[in-house]
C-alpha positions as CSV (number, residue, x, y, z in Angstrom):
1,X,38.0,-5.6,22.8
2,X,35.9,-4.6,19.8
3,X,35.7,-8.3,18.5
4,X,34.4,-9.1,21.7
5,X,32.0,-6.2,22.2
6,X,30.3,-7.0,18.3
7,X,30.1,-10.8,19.9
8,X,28.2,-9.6,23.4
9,X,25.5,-7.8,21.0
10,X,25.1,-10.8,18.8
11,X,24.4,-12.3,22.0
12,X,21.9,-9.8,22.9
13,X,20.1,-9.6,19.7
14,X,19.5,-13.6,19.4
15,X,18.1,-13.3,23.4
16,X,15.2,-10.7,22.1
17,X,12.1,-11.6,21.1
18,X,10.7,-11.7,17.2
19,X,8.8,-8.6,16.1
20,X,5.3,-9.0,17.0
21,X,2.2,-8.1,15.2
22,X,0.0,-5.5,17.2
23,X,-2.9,-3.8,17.4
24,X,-3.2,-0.4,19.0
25,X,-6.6,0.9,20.2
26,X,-5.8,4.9,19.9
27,X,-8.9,6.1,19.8
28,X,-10.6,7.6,23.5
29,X,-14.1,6.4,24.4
30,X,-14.4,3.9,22.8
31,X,-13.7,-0.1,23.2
32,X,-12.0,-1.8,19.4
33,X,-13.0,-5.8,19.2
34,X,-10.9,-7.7,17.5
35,X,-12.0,-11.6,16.1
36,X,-11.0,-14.0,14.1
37,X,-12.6,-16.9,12.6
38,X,-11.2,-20.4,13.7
39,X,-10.6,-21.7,9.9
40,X,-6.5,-21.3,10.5
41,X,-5.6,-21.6,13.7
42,X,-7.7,-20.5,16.9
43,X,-10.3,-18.3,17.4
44,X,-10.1,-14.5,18.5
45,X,-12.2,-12.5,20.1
46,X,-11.4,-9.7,22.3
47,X,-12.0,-6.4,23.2
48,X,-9.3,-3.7,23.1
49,X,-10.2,-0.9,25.9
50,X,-8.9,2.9,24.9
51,X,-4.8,2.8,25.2
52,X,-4.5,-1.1,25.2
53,X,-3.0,-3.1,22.7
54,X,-2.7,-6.7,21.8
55,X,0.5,-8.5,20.2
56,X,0.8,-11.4,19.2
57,X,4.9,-13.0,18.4
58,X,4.9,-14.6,15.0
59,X,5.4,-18.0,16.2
60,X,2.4,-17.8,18.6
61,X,0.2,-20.3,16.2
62,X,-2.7,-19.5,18.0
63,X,-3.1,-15.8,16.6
64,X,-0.1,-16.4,13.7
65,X,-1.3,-19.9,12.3
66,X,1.5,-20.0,9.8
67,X,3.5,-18.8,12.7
68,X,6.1,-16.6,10.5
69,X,7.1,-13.0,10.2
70,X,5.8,-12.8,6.8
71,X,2.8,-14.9,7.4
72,X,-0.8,-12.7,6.5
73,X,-3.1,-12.9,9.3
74,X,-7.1,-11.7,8.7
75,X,-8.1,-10.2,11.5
76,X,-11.9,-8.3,11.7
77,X,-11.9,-5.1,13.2
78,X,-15.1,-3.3,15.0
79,X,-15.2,-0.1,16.8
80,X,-18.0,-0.5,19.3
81,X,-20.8,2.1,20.7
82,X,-22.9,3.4,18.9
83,X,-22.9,3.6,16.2
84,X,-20.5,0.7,15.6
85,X,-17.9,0.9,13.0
86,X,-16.4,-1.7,10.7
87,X,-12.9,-1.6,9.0
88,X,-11.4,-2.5,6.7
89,X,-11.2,-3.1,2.3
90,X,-14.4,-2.1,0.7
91,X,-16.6,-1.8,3.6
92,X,-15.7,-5.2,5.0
93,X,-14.5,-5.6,8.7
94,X,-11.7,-7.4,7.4
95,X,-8.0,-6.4,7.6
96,X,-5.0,-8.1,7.0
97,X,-1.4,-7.8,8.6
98,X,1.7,-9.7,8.4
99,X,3.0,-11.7,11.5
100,X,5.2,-8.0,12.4
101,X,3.1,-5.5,11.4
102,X,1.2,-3.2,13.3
103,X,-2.5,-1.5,13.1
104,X,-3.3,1.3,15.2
105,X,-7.0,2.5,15.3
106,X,-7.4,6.5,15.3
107,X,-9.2,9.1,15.0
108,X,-9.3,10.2,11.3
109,X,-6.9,13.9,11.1
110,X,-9.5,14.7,8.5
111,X,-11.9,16.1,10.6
112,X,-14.2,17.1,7.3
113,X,-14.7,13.1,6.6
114,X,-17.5,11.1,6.5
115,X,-15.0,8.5,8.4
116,X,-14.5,9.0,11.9
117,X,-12.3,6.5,12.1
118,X,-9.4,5.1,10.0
119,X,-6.7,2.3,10.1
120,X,-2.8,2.8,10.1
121,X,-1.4,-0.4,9.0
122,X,2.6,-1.3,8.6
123,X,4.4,-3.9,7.8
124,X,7.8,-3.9,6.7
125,X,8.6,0.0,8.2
126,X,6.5,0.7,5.5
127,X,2.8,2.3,5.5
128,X,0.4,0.5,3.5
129,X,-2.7,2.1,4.3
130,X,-2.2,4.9,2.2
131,X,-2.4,8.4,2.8
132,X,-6.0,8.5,4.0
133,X,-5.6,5.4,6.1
134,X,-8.0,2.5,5.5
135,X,-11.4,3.5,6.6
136,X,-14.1,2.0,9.1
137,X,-17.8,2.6,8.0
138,X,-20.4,2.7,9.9
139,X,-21.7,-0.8,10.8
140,X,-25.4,-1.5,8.6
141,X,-28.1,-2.5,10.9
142,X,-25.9,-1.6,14.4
């Protein structure tokens, strides 16, 4: 009975789908567009609405080029309104996640910041954004 129990969940575990990567808009009022350029794979541009989120499986090739759990995808990140906010490493709008990580955009818990907004990212059950989060600036010229 047990043998055949461990070989029903086998079963079970093959049927579900890969761990996506996925981006989490978190943060209310405002709209988070994500893009990407078409050099790998296709082009992405949407718009995340408060709550949404998108995911993509790793091997969806059109947002995972390399199609793989471990593959690095660049994605740009803008918070829209005004002002509009960029984020990402050193000012850029430019974030990268593997093919089963996640990003969710929030509100930053320091309320005494000069960013607003900050980036959780995780790949691996592991936090890589470190303890502040990876920080959106405010867009120059928005």
């Amino acid at each position: 009975m047990i043998v055949r129990s461990i070989a029903i969940l086998a079963c079970l575990a093959a049927a579900l789908p890969a761990s996506a990567y996925c981006v989490h808009n978190e943060i209310q009022g405002r709209d988070v567009r994500i893009s990407r350029d078409n050099t790998r794979g296709q082009a992405i541009d949407l718009v995340l609405k408060p709550g949404d989120k998108f995911c993509c499986t790793p091997k969806d090739t059109s947002c995972n080029p390399e199609g793989k759990v471990t593959a690095n995808v660049d994605l740009d990140l803008t918070i829209q309104g005004q002002p509009q906010y960029v984020c990402g490493i050193n000012g850029s709008a430019e974030v990268k996640v593997t093919g089963a990580g996640t990003i969710r955009v929030v509100n930053n818990p320091k309320k005494s910041s000069a960013h607003p907004f900050v980036l959780r990212v995780r790949t691996q059950d592991r936090d890589v954004s470190g303890p502040s989060g990876v920080a959106c600036n405010e867009k120059k010229g928005s």
